[in-house]
N, C-alpha and C positions, 0 to 999 in steps of 0.2 A: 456806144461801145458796151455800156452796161446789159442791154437787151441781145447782143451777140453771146455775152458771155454767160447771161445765164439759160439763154437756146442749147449754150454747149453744154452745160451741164446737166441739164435735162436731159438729152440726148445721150450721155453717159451714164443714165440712171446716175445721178449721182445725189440728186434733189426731184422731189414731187411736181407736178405744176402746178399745186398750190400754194408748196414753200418759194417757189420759181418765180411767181408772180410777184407773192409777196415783196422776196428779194427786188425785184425789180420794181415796184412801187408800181402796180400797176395792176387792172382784175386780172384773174382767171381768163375768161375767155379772150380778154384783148388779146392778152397772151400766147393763147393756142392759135387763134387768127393770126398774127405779125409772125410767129414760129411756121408756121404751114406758106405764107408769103416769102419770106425769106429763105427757107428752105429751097424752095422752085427755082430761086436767081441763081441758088450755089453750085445745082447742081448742071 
């Protein structure tokens, strides 16, 4: 749940995706990788 909700707040310009990752305890690029997957399924 934690990596949904900081995808959405990304997405909202609301955090960086390097504050985003952080947030989420996790790198940078994992990050924009699991974000660009996740994304595909939503839509």
């Amino acid at each position: 749940m934690q990596l949904i909700t900081t995808i959405k707040l990304y997405e909202l310009d609301c955090l960086s995706a390097n504050a985003v990752a952080h947030l989420a305890g996790i790198p940078k690029a994992f990050f924009l990788t699991r974000k660009r997957k996740l994304a595909a399924t939503w839509k």
